[in-house]
C-alpha positions as a LaTeX table, in Angstrom:
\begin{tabular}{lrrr}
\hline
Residue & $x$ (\AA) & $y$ (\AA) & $z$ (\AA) \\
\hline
Unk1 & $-27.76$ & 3.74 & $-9.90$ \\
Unk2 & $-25.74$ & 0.43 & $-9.03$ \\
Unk3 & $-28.98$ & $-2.63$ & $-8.94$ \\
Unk4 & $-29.17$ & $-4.58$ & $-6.12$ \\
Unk5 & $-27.81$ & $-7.40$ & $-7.56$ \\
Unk6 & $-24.86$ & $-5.66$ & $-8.42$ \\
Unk7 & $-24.32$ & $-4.77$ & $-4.37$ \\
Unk8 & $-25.15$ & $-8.59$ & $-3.81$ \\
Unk9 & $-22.31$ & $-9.56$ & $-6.51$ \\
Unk10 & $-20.09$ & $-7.45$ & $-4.30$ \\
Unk11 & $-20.68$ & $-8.58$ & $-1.12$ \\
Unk12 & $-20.88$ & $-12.21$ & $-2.13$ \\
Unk13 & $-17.14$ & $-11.33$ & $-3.42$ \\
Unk14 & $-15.59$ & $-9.91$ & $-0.70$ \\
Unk15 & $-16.93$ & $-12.11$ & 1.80 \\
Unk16 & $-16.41$ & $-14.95$ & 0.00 \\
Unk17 & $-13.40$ & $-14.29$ & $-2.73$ \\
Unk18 & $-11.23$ & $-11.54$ & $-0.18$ \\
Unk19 & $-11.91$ & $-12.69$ & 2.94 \\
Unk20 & $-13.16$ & $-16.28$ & 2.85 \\
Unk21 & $-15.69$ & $-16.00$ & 5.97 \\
Unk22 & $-16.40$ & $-18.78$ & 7.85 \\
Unk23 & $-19.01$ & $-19.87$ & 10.38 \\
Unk24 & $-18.28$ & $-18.21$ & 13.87 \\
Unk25 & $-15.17$ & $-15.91$ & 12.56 \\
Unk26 & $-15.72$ & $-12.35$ & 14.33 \\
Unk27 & $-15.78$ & $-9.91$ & 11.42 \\
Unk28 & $-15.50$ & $-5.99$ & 12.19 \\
Unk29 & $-17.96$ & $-4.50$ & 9.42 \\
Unk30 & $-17.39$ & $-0.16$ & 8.95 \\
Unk31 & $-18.28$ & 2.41 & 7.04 \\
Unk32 & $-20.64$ & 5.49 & 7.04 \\
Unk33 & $-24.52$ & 5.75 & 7.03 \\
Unk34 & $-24.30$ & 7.05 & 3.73 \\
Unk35 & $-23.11$ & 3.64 & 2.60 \\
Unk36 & $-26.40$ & 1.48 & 4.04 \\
Unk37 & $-27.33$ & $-0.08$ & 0.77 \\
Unk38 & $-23.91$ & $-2.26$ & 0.46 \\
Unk39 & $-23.44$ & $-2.33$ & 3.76 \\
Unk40 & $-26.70$ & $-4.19$ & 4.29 \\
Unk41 & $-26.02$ & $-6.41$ & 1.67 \\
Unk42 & $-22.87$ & $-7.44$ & 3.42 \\
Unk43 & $-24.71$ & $-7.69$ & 6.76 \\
Unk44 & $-27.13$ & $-10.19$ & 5.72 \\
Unk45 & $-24.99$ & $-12.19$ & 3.96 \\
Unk46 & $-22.32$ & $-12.67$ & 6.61 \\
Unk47 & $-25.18$ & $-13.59$ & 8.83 \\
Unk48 & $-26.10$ & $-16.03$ & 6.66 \\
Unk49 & $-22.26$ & $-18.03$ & 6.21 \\
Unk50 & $-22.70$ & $-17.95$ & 10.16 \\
Unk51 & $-20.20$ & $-15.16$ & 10.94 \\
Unk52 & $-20.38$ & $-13.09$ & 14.43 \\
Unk53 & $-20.69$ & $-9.04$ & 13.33 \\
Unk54 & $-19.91$ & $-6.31$ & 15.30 \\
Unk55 & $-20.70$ & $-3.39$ & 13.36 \\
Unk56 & $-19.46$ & 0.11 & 13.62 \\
Unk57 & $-21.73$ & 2.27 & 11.40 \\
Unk58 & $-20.65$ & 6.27 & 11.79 \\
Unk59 & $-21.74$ & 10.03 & 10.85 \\
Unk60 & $-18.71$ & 11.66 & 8.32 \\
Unk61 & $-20.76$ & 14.90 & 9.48 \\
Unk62 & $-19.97$ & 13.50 & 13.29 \\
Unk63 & $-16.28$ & 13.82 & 12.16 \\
Unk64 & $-16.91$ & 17.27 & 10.82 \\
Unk65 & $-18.59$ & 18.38 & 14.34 \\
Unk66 & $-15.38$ & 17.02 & 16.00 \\
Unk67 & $-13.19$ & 18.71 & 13.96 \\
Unk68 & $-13.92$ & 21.76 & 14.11 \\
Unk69 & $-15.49$ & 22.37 & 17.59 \\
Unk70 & $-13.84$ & 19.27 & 19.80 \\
Unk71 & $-10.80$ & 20.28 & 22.06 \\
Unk72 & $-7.29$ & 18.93 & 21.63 \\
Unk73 & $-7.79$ & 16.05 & 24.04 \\
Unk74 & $-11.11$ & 14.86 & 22.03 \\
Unk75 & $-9.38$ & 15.05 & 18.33 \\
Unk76 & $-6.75$ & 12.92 & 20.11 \\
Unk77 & $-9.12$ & 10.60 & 21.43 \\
Unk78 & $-8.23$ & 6.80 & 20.41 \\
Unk79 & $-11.95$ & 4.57 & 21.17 \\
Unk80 & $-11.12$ & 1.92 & 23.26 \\
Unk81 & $-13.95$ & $-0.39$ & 21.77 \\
Unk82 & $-12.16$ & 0.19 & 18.69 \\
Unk83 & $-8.70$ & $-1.18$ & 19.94 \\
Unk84 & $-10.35$ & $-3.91$ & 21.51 \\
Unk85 & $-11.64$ & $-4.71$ & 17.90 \\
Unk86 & $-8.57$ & $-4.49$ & 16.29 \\
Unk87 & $-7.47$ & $-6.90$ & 18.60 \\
Unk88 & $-10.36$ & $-9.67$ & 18.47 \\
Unk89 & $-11.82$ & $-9.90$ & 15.29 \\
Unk90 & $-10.36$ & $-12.01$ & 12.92 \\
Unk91 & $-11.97$ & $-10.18$ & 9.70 \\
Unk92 & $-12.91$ & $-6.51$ & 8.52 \\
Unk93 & $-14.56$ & $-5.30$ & 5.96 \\
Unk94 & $-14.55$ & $-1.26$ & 5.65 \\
Unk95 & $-16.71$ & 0.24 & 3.06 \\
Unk96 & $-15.74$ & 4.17 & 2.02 \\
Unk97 & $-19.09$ & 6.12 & 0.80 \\
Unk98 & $-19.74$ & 10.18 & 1.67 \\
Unk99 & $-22.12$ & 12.90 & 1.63 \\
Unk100 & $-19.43$ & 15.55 & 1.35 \\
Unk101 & $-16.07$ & 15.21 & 0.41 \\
Unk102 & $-14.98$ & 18.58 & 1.47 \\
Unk103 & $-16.42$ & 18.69 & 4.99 \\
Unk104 & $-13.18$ & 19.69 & 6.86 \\
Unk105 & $-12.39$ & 22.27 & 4.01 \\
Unk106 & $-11.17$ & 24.97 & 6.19 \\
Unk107 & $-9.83$ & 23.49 & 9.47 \\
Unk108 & $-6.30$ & 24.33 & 10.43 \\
Unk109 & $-3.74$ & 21.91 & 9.38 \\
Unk110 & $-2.71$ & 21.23 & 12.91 \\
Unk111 & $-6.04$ & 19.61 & 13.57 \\
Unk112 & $-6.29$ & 17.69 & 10.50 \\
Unk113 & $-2.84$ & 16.35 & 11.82 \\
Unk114 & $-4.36$ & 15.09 & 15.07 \\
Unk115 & $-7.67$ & 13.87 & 13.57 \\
Unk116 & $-5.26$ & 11.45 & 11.62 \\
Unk117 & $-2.98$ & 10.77 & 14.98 \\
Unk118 & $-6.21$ & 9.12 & 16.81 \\
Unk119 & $-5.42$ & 6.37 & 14.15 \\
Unk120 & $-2.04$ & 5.52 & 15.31 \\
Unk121 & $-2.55$ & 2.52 & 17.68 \\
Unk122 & $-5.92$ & 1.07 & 16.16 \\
Unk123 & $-3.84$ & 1.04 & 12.70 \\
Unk124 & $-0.73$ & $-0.51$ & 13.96 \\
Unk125 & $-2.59$ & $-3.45$ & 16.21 \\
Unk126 & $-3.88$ & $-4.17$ & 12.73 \\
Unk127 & $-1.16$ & $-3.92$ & 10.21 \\
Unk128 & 0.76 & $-6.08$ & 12.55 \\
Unk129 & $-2.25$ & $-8.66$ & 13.04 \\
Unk130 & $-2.19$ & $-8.56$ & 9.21 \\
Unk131 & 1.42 & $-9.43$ & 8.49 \\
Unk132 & 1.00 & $-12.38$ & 11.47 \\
Unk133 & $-1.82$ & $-13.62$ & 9.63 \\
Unk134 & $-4.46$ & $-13.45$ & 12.72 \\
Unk135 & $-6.39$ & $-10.99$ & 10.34 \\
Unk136 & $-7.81$ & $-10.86$ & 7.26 \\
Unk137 & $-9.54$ & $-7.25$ & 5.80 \\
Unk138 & $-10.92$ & $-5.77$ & 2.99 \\
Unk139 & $-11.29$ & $-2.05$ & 1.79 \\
Unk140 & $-14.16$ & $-1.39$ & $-0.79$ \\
Unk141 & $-16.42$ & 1.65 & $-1.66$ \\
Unk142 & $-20.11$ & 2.34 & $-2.05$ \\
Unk143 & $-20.04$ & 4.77 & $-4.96$ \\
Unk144 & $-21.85$ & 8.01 & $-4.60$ \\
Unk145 & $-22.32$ & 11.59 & $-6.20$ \\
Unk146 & $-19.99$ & 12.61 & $-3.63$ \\
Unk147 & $-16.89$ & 11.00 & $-5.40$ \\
Unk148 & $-18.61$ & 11.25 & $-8.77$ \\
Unk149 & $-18.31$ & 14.88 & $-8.36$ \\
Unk150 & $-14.61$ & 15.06 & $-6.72$ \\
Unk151 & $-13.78$ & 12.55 & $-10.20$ \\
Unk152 & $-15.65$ & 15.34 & $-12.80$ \\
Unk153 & $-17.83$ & 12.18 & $-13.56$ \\
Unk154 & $-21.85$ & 11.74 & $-13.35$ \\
Unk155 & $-23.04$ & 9.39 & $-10.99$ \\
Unk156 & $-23.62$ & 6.65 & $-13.72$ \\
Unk157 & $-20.17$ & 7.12 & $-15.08$ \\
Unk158 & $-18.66$ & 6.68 & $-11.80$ \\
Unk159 & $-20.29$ & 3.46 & $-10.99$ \\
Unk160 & $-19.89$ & 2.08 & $-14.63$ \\
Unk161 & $-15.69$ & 2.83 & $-13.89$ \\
Unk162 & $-16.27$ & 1.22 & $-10.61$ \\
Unk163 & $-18.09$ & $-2.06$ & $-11.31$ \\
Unk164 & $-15.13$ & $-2.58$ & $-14.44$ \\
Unk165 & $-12.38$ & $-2.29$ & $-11.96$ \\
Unk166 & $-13.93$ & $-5.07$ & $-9.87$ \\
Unk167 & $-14.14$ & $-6.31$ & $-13.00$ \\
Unk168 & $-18.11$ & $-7.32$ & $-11.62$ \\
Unk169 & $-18.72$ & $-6.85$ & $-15.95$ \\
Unk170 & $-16.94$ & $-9.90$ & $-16.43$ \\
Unk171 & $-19.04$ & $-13.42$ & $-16.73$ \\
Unk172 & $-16.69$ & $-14.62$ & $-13.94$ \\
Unk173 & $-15.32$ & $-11.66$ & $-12.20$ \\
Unk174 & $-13.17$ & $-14.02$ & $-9.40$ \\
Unk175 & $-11.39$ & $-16.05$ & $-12.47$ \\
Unk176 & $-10.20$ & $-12.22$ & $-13.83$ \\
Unk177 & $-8.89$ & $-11.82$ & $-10.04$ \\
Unk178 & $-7.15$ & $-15.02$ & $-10.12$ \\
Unk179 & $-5.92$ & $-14.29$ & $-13.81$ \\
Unk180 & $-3.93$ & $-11.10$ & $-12.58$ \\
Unk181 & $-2.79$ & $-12.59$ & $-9.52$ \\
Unk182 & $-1.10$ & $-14.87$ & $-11.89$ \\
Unk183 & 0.50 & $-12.28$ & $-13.94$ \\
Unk184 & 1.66 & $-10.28$ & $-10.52$ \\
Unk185 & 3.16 & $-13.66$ & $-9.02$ \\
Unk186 & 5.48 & $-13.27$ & $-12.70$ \\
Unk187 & 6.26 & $-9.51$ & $-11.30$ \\
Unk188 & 7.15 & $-10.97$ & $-7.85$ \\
Unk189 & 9.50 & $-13.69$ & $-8.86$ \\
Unk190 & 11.92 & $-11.33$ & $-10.74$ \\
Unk191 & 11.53 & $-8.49$ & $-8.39$ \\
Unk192 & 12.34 & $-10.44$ & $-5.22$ \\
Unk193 & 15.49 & $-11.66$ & $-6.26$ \\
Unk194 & 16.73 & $-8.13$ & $-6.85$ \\
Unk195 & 18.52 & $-5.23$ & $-4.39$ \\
Unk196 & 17.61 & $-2.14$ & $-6.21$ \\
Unk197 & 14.64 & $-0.74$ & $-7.94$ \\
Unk198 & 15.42 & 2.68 & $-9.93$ \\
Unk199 & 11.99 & 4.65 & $-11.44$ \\
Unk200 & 12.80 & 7.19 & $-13.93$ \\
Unk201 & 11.16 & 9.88 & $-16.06$ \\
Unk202 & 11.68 & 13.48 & $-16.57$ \\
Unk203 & 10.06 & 14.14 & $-13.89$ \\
Unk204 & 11.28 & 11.03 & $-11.63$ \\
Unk205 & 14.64 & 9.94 & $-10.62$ \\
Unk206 & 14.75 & 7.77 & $-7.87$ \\
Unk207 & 16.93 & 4.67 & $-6.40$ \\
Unk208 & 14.75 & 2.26 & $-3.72$ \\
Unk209 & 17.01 & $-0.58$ & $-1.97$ \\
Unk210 & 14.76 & $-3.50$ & $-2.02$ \\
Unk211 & 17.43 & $-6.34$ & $-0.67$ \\
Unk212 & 15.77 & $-8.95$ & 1.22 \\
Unk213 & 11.68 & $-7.24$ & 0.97 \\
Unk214 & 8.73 & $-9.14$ & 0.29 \\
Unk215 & 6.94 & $-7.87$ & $-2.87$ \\
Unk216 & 2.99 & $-8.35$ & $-1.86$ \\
Unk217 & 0.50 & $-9.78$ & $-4.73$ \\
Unk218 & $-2.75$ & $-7.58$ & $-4.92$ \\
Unk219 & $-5.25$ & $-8.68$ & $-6.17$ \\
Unk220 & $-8.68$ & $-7.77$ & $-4.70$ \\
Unk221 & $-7.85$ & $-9.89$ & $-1.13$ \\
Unk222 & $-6.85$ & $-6.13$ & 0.80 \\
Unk223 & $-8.55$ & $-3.63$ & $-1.71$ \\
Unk224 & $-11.35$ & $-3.98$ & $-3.88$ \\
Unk225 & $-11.07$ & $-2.82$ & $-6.65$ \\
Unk226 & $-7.45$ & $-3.57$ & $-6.55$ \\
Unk227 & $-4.34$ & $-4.16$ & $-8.58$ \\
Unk228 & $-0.60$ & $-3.70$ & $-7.64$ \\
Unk229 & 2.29 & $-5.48$ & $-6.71$ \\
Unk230 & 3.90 & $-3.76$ & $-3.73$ \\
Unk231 & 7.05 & $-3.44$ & $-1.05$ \\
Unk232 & 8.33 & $-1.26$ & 1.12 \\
Unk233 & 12.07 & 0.42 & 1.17 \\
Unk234 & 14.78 & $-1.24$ & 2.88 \\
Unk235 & 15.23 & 1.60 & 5.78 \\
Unk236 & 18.32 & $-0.46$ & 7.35 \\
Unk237 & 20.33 & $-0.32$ & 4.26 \\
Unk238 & 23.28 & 2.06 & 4.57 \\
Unk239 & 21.39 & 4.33 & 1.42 \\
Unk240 & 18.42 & 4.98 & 3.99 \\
Unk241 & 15.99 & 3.21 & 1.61 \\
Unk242 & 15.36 & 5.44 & $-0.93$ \\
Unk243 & 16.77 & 8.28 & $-2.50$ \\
Unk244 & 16.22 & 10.74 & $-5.69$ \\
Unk245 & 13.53 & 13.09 & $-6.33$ \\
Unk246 & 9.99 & 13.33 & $-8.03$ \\
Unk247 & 6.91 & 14.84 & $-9.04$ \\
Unk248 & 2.97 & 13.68 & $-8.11$ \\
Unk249 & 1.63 & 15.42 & $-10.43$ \\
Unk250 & $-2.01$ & 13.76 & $-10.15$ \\
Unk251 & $-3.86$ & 15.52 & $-7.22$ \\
Unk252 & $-4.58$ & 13.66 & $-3.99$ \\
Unk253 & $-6.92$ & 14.37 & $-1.20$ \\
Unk254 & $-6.12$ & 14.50 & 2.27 \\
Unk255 & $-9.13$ & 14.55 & 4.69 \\
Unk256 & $-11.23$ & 15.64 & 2.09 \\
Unk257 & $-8.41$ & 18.83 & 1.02 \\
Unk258 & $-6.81$ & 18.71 & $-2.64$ \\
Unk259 & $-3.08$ & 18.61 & $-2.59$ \\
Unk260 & $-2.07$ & 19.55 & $-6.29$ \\
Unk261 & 1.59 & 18.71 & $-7.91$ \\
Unk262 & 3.49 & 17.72 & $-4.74$ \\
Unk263 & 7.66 & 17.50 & $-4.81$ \\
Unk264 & 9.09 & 15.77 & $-3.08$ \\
Unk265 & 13.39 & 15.18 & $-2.39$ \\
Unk266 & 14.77 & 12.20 & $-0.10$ \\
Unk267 & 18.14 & 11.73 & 1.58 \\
Unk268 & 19.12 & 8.90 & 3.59 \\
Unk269 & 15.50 & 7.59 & 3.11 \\
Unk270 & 14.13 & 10.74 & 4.57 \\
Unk271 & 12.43 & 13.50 & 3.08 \\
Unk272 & 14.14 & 16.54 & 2.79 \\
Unk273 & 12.47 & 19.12 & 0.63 \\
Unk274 & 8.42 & 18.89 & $-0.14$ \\
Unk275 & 6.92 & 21.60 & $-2.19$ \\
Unk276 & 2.72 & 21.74 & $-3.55$ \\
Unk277 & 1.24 & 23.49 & $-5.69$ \\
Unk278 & $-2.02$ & 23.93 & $-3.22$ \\
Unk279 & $-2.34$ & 23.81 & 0.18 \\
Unk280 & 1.43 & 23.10 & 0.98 \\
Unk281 & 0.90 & 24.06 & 4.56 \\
Unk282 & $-1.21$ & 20.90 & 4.98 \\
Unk283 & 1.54 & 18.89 & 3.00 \\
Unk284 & 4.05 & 19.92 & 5.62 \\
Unk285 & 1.88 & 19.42 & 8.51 \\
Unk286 & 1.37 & 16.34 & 7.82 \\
Unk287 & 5.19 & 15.29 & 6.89 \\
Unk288 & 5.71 & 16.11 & 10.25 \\
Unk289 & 2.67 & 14.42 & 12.02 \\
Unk290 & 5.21 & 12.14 & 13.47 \\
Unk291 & 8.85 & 10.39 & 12.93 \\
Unk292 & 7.72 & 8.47 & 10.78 \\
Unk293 & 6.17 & 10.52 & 8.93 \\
Unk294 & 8.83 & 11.83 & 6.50 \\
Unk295 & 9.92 & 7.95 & 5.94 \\
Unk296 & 8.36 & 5.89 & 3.23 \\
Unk297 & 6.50 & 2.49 & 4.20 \\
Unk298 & 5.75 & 1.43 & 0.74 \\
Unk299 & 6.55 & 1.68 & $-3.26$ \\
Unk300 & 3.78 & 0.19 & $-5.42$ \\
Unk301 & 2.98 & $-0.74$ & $-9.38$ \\
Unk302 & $-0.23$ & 0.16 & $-10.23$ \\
Unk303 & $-1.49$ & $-2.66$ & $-13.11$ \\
Unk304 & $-5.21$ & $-2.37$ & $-13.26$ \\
Unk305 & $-6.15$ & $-1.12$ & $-16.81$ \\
Unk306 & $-9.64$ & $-0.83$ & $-16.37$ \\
Unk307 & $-9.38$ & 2.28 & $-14.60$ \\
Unk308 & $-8.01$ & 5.16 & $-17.30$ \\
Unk309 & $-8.65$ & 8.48 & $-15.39$ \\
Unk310 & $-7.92$ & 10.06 & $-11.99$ \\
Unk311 & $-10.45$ & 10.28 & $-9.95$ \\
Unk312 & $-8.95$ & 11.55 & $-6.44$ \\
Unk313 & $-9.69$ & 8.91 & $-4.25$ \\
Unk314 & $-6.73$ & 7.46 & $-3.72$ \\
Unk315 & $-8.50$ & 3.51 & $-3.30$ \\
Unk316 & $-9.32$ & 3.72 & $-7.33$ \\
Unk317 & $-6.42$ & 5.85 & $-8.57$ \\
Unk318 & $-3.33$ & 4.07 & $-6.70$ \\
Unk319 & $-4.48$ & 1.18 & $-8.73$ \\
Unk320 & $-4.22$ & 2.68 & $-12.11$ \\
Unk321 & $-1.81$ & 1.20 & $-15.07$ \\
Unk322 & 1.01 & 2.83 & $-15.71$ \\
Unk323 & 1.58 & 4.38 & $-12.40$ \\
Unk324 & 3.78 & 4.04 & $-9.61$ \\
Unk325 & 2.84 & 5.05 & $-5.87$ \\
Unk326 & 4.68 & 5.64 & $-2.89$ \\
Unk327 & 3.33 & 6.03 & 1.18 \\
Unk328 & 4.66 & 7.87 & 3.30 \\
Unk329 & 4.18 & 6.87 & 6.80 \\
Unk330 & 3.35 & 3.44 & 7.96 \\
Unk331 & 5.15 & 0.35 & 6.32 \\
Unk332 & 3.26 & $-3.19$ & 5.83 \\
Unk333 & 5.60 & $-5.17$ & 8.56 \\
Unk334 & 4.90 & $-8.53$ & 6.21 \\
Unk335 & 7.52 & $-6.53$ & 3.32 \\
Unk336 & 9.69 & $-6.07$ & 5.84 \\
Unk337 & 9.45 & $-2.69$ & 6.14 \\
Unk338 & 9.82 & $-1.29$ & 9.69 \\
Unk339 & 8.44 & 2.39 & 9.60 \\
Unk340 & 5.59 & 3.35 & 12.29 \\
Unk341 & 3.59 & 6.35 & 11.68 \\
Unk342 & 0.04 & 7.40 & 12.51 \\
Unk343 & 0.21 & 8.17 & 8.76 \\
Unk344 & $-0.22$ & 6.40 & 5.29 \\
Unk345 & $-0.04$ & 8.67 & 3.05 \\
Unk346 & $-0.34$ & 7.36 & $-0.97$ \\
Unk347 & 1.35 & 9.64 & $-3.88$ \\
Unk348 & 0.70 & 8.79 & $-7.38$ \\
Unk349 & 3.53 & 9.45 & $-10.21$ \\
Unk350 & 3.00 & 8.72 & $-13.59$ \\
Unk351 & 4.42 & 6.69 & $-15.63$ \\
Unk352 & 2.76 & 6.65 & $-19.01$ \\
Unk353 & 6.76 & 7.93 & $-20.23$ \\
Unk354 & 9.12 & 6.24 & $-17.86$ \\
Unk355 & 11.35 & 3.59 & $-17.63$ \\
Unk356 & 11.90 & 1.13 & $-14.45$ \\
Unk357 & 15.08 & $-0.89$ & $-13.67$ \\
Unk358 & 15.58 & $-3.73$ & $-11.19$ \\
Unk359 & 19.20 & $-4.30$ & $-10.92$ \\
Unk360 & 19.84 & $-2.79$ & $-14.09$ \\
Unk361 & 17.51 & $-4.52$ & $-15.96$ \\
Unk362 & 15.12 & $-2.23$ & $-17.61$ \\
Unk363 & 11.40 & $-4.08$ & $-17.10$ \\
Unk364 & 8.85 & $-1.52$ & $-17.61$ \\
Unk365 & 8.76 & 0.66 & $-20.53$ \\
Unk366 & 6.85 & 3.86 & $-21.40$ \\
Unk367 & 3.65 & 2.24 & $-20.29$ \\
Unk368 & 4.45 & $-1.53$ & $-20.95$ \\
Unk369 & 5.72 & $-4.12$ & $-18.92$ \\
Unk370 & 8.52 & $-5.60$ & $-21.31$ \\
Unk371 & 8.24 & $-9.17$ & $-20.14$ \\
Unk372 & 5.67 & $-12.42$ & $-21.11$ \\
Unk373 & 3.18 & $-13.11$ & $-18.67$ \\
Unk374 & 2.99 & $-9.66$ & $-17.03$ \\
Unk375 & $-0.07$ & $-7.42$ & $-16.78$ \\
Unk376 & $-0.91$ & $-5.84$ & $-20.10$ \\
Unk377 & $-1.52$ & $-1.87$ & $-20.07$ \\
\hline
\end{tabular}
């Protein structure tokens, strides 16, 4: 089990390293009961740097209850207490922990699709507070035999992965933090001068306009653990944004529901074809939750080497070296990208034999970044 002072390194970091609390800033702490130990942690210390906390502690088994006995009305319900937050608070800290990862096994698509539309309006209050700099928010985990068990990993071994991708093993865990930040401002500089980012593998073959985004530096201030560089797809451009075809072959979860080997084809920035190997009803569902949903919001470079296995939760594996990851749904309005969605949707690819090209210039290697200064793999 994770010590004490290992959930007191944490907290001191995110309050402190991600979100640099002050005295009297309103922070908006979440997460579920099962997460109490780290979530107390962080309670008492943002009490003590003075912060005001309005915390919203919840049930996952509430959410279960809802799903599957609540009418259409209730799944669709948006809190207003929750919008008010969104508006008013200035930080958030959101901790993911679970009993059960498979507790809405078994519901019907359709209301898995408007479980996730009660999100829409809370999520884009905040992604748009977040790219106008009125808030600052964090998303960490508690891990727990829950995602141990989803990862084919004891409890132990899941928390030892954990605590080395926060890199909390390291003497000074917020200098390694400031070290990759370093090497991902290198990334940014050469990809933000450039209009087109191609991906390629046998399994991969797609063409991103990237003219005039903002490439994001990630590096444990939104996500913790963390590490990527990130953008969205220019959806203005005559080419639609992004174009090709490829594989995820990693699974992802969805509401607690494996997804295996999605396909996926884009035109005009849209997608056009979608095939999975499991549960491919959900897949589709979901890809048409919305408009938006079938156009992508952001492409990502996964850098972190410390974490060397999928695990299926998409806050650890999304972060993994030698991947790529795309979202489809909502875009990050500070890249630039303009698609809304009640979705956001991660997809891992891999990478370990690929090649990347910005403008024709081939950066990234079968599993190596080919230039000084970038993230080692």
């Amino acid at each position: 089990m994770i010590s004490q002072e290992l959930y007191q390194k944490l907290s001191k970091i995110l309050i402190h390293y991600s979100l640099n609390v002050q005295a009297e800033d309103l922070v908006w702490l979440q997460g579920d009961v099962s997460g109490l130990p780290l979530l107390s942690c962080l309670y008492k210390q943002l009490i003590d740097c003075g912060a005001f906390v309005e915390s919203n502690i919840s049930a996952n088994s509430w959410t279960e209850y809802l799903g599957r006995y609540g009418t259409d009305e209730q799944l669709l319900f948006s809190s207003p207490s929750d919008q008010l937050l969104s508006e008013k608070c200035n930080k958030m800290i959101r901790i993911l922990s679970t009993t059960n990862t498979q507790m809405l096994h078994g519901l019907p698509s359709s209301r898995l699709a408007l479980l996730n539309q009660r999100r829409k309006k809370v999520l884009s209050t905040m992604m748009e507070r977040s790219a106008s700099n009125t808030l600052d928010w964090v998303l960490s985990m508690m891990p727990c035999s829950a995602y141990a068990q989803e990862a084919q990993m004891g409890l132990e071994a899941f928390e030892e992965l954990f605590y080395k991708a926060c890199f909390l093993d390291a003497p000074d865990p917020i200098e390694k933090w400031k070290e990759l930040s370093s090497q991902h401002e290198a990334m940014i500089k050469f990809l933000e001068t450039k209009t087109e980012l191609v991906i390629k593998s046998s399994e991969v073959e797609l063409a991103i306009n990237i003219e005039n985004m903002k490439w994001k530096n990630s590096c444990g201030k939104r996500n913790f653990p963390d590490g990527e560089v990130f953008t969205g797809p220019n959806l203005k451009s005559s080419c639609g944004g992004i174009n090709g075809y490829a594989r995820f072959p990693f699974p992802t979860m969805f509401s607690g529901i494996v997804i295996e080997d999605i396909s996926l084809k884009f035109e005009q920035g849209r997608v056009v074809f979608a095939s999975a190997k499991t549960n491919q009803d959900l897949l589709l569902a979901m890809l048409d939750t919305d408009k938006g949903a079938r156009y992508v919001g952001e492409i990502a470079i996964g850098t972190n080497n410390a974490l060397k296995q999928v695990t299926k939760n998409i806050l650890l594996d999304e972060k993994i070296g030698k991947t790529f990851h795309i979202a489809l749904g909502a875009g990050y309005p500070e890249t630039g990208n303009t698609n809304t969605s009640s979705l956001h949707w991660d997809l891992i690819g891999d990478l370990r034999q690929g090649r990347m090209f910005a403008d024709d210039i081939c950066f990234y290697n079968d599993g190596q970044f080919l230039f000084d200064g970038w993230p080692k793999l």
